[in-house]
PDB file of N, H, CA, C and O in Angstrom:
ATOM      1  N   UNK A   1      35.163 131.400  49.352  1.00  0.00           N
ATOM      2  CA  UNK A   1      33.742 131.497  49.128  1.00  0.00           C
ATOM      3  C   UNK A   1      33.034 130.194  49.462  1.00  0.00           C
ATOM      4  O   UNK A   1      31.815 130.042  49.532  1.00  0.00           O
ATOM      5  N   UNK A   2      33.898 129.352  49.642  1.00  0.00           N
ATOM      6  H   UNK A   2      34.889 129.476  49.585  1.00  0.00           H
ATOM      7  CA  UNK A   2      32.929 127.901  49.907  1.00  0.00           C
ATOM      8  C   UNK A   2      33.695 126.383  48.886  1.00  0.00           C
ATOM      9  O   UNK A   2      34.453 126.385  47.917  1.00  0.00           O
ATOM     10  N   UNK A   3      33.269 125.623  49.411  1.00  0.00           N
ATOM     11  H   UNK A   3      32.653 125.621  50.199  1.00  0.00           H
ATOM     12  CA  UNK A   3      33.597 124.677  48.288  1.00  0.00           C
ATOM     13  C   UNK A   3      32.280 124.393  47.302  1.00  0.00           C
ATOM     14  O   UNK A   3      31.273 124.777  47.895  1.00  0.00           O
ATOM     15  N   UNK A   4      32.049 123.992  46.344  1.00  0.00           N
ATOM     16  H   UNK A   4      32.868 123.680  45.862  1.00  0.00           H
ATOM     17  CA  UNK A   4      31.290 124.069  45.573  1.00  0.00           C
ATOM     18  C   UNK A   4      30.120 122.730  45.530  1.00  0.00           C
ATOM     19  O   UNK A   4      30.692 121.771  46.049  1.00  0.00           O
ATOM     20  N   UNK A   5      28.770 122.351  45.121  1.00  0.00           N
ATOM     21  H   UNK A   5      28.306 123.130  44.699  1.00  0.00           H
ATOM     22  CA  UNK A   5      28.562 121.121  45.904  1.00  0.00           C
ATOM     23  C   UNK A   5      29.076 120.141  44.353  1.00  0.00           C
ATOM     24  O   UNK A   5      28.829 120.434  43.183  1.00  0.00           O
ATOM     25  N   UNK A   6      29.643 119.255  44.750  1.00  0.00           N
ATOM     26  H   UNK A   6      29.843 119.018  45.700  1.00  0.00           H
ATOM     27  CA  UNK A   6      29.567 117.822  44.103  1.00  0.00           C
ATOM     28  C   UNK A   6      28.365 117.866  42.765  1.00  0.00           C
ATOM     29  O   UNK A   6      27.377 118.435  43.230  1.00  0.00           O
ATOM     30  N   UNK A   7      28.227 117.661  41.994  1.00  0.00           N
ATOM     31  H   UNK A   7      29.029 117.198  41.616  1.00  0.00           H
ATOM     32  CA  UNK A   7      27.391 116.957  40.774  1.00  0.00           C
ATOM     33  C   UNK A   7      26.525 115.798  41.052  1.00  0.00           C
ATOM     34  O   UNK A   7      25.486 115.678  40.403  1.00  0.00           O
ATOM     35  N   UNK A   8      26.868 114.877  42.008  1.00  0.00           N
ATOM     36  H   UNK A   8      27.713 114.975  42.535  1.00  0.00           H
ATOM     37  CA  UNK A   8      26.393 113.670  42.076  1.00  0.00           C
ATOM     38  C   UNK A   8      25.495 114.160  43.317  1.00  0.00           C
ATOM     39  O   UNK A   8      24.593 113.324  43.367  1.00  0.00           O
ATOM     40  N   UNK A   9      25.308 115.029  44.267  1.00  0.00           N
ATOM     41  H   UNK A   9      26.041 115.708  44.226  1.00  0.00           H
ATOM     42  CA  UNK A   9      24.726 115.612  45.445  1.00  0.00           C
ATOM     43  C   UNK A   9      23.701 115.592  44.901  1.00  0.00           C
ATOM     44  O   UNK A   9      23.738 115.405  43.685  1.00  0.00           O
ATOM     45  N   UNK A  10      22.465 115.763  45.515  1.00  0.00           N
ATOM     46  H   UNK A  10      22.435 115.915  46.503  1.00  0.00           H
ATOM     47  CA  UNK A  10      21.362 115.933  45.224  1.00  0.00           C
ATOM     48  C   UNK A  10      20.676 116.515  46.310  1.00  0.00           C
ATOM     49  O   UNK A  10      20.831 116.122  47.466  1.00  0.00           O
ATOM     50  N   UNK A  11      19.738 117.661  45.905  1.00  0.00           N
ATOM     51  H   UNK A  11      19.612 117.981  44.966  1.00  0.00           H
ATOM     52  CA  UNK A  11      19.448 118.786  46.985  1.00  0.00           C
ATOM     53  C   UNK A  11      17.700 119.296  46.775  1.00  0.00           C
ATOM     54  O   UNK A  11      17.311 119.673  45.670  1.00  0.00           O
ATOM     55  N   UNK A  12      17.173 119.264  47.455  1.00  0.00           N
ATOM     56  H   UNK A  12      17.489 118.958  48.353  1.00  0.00           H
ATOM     57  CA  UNK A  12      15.812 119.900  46.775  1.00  0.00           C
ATOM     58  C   UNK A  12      15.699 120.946  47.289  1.00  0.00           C
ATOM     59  O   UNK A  12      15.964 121.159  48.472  1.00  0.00           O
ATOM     60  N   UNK A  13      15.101 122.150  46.122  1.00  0.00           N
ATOM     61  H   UNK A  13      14.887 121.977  45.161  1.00  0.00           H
ATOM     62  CA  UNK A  13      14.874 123.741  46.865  1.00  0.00           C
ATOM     63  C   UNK A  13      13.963 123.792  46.685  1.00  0.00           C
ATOM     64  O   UNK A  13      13.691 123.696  45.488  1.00  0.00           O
ATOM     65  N   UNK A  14      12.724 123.985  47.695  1.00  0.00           N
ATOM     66  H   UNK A  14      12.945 124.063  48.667  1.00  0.00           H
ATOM     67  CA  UNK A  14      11.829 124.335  47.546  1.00  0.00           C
ATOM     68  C   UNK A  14      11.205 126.049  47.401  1.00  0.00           C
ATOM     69  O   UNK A  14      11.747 127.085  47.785  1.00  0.00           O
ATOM     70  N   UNK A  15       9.823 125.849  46.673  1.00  0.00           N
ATOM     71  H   UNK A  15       9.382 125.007  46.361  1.00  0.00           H
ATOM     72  CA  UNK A  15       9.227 127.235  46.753  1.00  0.00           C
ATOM     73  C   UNK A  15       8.234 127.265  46.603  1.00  0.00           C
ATOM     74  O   UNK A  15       7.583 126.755  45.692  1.00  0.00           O
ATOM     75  N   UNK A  16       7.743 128.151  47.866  1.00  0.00           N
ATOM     76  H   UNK A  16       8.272 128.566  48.606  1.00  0.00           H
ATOM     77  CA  UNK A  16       6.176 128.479  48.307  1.00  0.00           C
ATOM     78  C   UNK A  16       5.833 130.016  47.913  1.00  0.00           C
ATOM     79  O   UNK A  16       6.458 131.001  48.305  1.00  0.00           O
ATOM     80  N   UNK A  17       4.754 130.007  47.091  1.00  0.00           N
ATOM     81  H   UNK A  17       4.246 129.207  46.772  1.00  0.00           H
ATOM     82  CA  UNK A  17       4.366 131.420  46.628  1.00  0.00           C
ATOM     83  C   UNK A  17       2.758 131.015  46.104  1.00  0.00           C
ATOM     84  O   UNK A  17       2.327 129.899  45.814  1.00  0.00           O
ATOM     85  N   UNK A  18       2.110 132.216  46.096  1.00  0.00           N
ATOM     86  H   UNK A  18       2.459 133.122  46.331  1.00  0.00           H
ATOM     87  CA  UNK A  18       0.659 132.476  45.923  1.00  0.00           C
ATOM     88  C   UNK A  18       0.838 133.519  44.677  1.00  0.00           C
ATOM     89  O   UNK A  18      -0.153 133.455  43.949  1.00  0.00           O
ATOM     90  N   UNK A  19       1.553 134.213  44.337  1.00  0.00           N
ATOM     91  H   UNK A  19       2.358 134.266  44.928  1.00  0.00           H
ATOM     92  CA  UNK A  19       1.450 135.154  42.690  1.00  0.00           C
ATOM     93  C   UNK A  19       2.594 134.977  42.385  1.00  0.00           C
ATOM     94  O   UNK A  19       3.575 134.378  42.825  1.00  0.00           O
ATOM     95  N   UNK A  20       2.159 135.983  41.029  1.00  0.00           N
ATOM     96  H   UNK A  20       1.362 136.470  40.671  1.00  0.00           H
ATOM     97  CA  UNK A  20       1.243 135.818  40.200  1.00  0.00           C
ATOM     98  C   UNK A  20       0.141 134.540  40.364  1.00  0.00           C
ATOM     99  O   UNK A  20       0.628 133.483  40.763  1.00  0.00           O
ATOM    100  N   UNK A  21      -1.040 134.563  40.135  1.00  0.00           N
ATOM    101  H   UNK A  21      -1.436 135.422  39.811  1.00  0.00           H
ATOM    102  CA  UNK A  21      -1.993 133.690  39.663  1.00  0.00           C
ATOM    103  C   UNK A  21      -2.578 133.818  38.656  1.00  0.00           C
ATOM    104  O   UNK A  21      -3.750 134.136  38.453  1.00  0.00           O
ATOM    105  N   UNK A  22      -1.392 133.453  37.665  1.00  0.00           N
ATOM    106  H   UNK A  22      -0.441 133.195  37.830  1.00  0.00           H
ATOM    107  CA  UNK A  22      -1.717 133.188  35.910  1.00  0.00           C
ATOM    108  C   UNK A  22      -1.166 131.824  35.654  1.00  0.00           C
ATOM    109  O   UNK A  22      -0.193 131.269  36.164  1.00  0.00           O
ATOM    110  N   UNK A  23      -1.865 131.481  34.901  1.00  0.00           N
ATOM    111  H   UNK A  23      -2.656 131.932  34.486  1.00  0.00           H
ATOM    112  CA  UNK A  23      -1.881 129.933  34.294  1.00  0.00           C
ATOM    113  C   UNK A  23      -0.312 130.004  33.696  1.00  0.00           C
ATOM    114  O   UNK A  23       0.223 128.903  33.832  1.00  0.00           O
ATOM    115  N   UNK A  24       0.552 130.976  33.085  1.00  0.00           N
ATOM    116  H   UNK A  24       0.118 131.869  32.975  1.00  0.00           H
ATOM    117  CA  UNK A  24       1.500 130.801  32.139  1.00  0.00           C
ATOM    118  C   UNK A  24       2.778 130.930  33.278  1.00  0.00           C
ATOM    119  O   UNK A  24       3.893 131.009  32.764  1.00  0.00           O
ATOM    120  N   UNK A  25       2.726 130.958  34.642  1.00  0.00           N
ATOM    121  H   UNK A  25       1.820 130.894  35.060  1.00  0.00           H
ATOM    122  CA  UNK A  25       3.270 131.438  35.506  1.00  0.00           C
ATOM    123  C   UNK A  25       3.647 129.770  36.633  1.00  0.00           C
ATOM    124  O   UNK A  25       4.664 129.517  37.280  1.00  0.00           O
ATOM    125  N   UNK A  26       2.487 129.017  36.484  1.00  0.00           N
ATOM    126  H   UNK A  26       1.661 129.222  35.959  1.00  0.00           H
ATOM    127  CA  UNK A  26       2.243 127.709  36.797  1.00  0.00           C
ATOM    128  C   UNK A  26       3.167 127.251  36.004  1.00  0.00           C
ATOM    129  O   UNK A  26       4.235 126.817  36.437  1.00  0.00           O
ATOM    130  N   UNK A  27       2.849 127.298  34.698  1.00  0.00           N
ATOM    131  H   UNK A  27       1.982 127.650  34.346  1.00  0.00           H
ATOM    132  CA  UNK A  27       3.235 126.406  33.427  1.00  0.00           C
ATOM    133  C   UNK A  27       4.856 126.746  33.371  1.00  0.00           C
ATOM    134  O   UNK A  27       5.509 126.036  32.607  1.00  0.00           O
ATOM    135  N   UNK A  28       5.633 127.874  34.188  1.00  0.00           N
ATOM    136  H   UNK A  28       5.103 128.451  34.809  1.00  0.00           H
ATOM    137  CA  UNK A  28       6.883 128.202  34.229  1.00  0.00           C
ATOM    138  C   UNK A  28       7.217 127.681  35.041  1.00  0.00           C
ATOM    139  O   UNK A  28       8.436 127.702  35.212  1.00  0.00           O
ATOM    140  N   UNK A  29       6.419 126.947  35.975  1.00  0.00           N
ATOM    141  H   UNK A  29       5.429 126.930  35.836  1.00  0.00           H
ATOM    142  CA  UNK A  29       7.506 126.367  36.888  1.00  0.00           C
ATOM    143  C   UNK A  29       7.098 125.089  36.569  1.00  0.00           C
ATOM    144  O   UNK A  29       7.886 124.235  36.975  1.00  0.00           O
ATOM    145  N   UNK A  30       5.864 124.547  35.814  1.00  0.00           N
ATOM    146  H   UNK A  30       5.224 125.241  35.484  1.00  0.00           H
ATOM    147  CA  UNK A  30       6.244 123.144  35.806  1.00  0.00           C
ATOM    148  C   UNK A  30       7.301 122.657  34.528  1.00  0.00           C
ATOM    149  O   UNK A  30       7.689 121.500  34.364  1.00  0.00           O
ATOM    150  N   UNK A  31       7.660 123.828  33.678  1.00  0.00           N
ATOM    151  H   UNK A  31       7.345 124.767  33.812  1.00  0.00           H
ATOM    152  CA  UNK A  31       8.711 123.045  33.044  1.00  0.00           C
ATOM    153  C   UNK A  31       9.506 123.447  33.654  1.00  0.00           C
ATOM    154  O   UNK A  31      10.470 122.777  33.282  1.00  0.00           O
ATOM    155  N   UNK A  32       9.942 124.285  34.582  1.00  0.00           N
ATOM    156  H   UNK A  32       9.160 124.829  34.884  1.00  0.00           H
ATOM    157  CA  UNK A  32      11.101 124.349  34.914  1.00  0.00           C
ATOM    158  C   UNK A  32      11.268 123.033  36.231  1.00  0.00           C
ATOM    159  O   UNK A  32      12.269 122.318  36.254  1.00  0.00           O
ATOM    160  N   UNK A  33      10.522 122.936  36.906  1.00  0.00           N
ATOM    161  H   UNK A  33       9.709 123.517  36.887  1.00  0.00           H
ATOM    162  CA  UNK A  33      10.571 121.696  37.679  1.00  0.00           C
ATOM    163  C   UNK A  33      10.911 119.983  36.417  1.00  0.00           C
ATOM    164  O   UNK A  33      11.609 119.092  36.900  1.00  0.00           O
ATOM    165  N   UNK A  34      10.494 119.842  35.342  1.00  0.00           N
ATOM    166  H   UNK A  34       9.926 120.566  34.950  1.00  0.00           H
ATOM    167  CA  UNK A  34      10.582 119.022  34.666  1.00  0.00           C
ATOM    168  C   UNK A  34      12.151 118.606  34.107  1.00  0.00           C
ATOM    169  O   UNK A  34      12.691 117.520  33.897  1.00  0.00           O
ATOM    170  N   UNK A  35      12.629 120.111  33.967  1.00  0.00           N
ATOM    171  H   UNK A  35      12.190 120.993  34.137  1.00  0.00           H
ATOM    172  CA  UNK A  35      14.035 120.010  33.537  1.00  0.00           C
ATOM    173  C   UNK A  35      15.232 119.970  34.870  1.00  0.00           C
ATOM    174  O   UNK A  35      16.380 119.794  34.461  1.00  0.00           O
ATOM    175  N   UNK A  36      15.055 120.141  36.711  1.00  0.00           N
ATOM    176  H   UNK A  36      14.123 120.284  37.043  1.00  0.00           H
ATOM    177  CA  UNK A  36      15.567 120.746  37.173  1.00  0.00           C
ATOM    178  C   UNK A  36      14.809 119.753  38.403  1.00  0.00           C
ATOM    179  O   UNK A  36      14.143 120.467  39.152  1.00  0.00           O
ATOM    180  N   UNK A  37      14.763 118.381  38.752  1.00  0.00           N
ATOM    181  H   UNK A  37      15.304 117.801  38.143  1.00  0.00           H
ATOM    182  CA  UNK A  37      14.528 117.794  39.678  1.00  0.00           C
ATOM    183  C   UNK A  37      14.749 118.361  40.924  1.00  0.00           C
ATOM    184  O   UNK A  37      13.972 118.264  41.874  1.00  0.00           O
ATOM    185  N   UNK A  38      15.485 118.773  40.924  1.00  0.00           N
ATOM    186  H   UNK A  38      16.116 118.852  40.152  1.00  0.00           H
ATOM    187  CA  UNK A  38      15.903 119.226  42.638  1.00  0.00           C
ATOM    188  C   UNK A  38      14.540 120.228  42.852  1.00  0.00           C
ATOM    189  O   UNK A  38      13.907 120.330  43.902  1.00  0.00           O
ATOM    190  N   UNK A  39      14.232 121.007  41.451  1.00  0.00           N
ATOM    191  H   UNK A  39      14.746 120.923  40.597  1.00  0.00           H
ATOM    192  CA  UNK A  39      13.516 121.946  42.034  1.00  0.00           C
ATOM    193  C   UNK A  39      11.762 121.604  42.535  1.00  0.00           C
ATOM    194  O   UNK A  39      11.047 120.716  42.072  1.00  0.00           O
ATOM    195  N   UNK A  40      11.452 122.468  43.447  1.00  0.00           N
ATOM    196  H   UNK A  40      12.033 123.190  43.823  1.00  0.00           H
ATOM    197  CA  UNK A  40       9.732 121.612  44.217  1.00  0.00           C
ATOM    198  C   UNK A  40       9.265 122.905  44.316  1.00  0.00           C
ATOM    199  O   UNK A  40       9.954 123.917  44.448  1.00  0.00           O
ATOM    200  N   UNK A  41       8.076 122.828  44.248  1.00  0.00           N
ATOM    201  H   UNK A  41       7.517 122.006  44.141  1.00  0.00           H
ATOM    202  CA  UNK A  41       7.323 124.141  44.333  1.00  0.00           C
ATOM    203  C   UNK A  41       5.865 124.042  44.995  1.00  0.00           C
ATOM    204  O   UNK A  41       5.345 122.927  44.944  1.00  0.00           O
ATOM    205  N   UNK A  42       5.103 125.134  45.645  1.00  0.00           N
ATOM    206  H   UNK A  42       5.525 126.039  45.686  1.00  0.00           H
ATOM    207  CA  UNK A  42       3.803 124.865  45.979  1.00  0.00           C
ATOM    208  C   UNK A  42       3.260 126.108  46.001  1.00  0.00           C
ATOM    209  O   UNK A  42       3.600 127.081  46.675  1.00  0.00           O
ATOM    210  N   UNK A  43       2.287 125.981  45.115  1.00  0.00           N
ATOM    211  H   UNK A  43       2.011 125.191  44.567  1.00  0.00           H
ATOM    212  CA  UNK A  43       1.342 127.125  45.271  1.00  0.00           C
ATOM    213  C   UNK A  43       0.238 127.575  46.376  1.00  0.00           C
ATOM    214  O   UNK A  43      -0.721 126.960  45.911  1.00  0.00           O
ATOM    215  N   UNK A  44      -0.109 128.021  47.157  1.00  0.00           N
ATOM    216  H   UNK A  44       0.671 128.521  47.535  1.00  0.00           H
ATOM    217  CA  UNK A  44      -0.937 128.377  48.174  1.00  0.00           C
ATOM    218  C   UNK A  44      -1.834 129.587  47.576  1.00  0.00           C
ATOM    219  O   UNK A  44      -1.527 130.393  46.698  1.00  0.00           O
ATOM    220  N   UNK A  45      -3.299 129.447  48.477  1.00  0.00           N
ATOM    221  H   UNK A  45      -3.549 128.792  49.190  1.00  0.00           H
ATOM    222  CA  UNK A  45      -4.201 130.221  47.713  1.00  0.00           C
ATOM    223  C   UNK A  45      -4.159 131.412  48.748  1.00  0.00           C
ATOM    224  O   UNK A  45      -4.854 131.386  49.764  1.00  0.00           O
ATOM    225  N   UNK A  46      -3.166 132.640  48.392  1.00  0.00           N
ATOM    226  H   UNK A  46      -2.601 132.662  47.567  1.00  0.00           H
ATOM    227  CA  UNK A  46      -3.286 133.078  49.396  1.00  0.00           C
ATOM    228  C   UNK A  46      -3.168 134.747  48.468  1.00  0.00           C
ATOM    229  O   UNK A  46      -2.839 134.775  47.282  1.00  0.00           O
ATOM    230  N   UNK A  47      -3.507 136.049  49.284  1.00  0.00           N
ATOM    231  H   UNK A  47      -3.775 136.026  50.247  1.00  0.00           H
ATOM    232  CA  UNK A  47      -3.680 137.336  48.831  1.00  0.00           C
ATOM    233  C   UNK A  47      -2.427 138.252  48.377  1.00  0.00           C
ATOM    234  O   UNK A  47      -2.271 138.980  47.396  1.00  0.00           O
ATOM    235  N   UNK A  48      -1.594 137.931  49.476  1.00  0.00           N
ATOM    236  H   UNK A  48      -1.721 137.340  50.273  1.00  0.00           H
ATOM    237  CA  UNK A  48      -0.524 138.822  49.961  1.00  0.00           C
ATOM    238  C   UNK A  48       0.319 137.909  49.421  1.00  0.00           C
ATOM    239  O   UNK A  48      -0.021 136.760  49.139  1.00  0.00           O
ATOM    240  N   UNK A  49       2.127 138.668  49.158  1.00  0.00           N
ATOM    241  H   UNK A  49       2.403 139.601  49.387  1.00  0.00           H
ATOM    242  CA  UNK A  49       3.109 138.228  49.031  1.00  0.00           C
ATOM    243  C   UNK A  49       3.906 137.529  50.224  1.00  0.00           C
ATOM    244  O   UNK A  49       4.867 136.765  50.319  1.00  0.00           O
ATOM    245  N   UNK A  50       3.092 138.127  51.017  1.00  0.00           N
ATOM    246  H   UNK A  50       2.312 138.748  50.940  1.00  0.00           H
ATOM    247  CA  UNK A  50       4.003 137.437  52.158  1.00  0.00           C
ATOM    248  C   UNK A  50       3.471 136.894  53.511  1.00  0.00           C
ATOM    249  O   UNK A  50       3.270 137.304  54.654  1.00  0.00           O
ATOM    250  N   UNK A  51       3.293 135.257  52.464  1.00  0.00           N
ATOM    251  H   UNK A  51       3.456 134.923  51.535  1.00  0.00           H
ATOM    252  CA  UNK A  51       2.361 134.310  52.863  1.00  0.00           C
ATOM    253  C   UNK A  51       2.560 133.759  54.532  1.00  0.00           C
ATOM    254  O   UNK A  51       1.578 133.470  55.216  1.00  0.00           O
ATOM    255  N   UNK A  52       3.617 133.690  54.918  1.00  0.00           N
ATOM    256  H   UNK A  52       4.414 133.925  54.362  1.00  0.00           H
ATOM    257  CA  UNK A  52       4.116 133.438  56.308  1.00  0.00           C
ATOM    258  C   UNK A  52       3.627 133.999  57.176  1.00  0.00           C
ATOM    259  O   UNK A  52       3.462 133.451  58.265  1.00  0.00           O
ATOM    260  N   UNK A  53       3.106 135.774  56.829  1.00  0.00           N
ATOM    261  H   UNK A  53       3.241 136.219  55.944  1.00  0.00           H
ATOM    262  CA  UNK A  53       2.148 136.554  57.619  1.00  0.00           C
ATOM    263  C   UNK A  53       0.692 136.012  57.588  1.00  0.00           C
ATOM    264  O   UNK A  53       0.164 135.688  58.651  1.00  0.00           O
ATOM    265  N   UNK A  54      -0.094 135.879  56.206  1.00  0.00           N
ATOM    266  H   UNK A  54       0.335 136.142  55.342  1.00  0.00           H
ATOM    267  CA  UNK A  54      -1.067 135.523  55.725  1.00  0.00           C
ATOM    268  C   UNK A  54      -1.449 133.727  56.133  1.00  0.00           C
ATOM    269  O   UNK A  54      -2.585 133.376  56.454  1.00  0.00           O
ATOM    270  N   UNK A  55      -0.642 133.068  56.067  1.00  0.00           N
ATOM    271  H   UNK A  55       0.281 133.353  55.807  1.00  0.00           H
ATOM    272  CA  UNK A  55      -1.035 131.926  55.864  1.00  0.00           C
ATOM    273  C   UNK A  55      -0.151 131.156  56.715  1.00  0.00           C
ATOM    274  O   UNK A  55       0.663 130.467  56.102  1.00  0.00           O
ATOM    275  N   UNK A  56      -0.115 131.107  57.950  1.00  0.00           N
ATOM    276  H   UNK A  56      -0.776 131.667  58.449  1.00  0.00           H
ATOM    277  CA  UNK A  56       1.182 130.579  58.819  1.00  0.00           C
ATOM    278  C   UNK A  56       0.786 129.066  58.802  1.00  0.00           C
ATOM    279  O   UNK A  56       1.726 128.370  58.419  1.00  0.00           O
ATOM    280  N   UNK A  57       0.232 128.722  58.952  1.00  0.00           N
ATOM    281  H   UNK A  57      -0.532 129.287  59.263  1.00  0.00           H
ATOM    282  CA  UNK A  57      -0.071 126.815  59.069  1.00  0.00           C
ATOM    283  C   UNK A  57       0.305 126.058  58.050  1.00  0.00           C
ATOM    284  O   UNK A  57       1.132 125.147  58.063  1.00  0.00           O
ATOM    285  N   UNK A  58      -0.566 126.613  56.830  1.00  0.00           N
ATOM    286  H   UNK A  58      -1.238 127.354  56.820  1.00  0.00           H
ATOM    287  CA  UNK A  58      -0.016 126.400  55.348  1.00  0.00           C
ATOM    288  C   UNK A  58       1.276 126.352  55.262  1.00  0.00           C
ATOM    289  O   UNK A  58       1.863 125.299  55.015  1.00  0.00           O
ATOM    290  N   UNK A  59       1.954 127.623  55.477  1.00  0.00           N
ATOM    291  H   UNK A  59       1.477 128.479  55.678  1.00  0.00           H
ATOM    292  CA  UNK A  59       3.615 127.440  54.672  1.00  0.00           C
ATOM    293  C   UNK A  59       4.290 126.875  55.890  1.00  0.00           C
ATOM    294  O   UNK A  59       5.497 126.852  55.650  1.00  0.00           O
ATOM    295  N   UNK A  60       4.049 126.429  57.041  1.00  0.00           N
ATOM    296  H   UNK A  60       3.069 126.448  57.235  1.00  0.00           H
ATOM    297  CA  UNK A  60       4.401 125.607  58.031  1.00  0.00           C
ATOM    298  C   UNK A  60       4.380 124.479  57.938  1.00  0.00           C
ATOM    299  O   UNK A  60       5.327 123.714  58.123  1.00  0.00           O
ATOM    300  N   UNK A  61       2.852 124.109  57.514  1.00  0.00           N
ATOM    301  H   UNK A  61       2.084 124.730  57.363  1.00  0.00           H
ATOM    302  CA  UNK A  61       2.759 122.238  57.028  1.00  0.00           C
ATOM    303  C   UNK A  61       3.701 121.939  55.616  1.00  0.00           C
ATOM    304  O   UNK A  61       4.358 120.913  55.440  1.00  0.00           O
ATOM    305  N   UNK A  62       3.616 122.929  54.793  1.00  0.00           N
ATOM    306  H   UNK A  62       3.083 123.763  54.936  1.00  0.00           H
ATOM    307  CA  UNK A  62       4.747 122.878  53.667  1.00  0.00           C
ATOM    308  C   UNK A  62       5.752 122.640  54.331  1.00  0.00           C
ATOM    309  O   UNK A  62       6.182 121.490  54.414  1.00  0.00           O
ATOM    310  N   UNK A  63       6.197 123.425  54.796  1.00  0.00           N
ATOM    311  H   UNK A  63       5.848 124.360  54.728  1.00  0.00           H
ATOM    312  CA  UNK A  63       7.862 123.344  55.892  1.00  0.00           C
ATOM    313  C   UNK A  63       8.314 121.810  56.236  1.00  0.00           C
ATOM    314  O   UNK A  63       9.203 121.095  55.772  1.00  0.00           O
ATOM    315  N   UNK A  64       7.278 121.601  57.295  1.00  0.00           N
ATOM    316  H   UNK A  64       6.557 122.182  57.672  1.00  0.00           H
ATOM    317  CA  UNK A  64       7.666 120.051  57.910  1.00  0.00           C
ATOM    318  C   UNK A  64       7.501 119.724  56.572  1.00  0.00           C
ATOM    319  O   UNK A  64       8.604 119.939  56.070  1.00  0.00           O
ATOM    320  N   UNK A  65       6.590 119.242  55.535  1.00  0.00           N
ATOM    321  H   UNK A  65       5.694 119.067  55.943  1.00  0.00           H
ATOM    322  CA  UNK A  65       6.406 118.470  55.037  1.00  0.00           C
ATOM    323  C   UNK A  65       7.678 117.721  54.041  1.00  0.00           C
ATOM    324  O   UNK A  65       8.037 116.586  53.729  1.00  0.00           O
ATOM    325  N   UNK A  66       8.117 119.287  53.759  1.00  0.00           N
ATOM    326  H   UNK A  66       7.825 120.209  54.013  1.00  0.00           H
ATOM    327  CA  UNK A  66       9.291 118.964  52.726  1.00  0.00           C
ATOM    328  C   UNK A  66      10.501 118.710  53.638  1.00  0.00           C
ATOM    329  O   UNK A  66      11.619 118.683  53.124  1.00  0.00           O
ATOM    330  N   UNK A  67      10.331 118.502  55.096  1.00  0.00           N
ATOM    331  H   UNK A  67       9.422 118.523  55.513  1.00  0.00           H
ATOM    332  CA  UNK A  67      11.416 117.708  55.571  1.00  0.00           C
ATOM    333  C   UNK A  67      11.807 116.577  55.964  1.00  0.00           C
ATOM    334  O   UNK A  67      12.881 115.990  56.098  1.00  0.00           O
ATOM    335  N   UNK A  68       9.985 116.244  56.234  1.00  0.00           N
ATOM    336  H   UNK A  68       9.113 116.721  56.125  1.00  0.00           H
ATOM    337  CA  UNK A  68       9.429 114.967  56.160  1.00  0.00           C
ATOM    338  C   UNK A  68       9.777 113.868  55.347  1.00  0.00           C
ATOM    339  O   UNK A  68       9.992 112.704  55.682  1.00  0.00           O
ATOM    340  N   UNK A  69       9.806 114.484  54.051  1.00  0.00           N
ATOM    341  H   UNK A  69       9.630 115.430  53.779  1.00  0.00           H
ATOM    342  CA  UNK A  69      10.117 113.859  52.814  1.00  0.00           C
ATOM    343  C   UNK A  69      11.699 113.587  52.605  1.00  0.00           C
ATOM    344  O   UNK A  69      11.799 112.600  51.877  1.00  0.00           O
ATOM    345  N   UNK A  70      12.901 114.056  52.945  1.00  0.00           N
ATOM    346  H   UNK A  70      12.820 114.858  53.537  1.00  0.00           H
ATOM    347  CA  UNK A  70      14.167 114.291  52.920  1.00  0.00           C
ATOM    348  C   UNK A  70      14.522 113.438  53.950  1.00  0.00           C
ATOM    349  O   UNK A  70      15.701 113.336  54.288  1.00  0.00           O
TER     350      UNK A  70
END
């Protein structure tokens, strides 16, 4: 199945999503980002679930960006 990664590795997963747009839904990922460094998130103001159709530049500049950063 794979070898498993190391403990000391450090990896960031990102995630791009537009809904839910409820405040308690935000507030789930910023504690979960608080407890869970690796994890990154970005909200986009967008209609549809499936923002890549909707919003191609956006979750594109996200894209580079978070590789930019790495």
């Amino acid at each position: 199945m794979g070898k498993p990664i190391p403990d000391d590795e450090s990896r960031s997963v990102p995630r791009v999503f537009a809904h839910p747009k409820s405040e308690s839904y935000e507030t789930l990922h910023k504690r979960f980002r608080a407890q869970n460094p690796w994890f990154e998130y970005m909200r986009l103001n967008g209609d549809a679930h499936f923002l890549g159709a909707e919003l191609p530049q956006e979750v594109a500049a996200d894209i580079e960006g978070f590789f930019q950063t790495k």
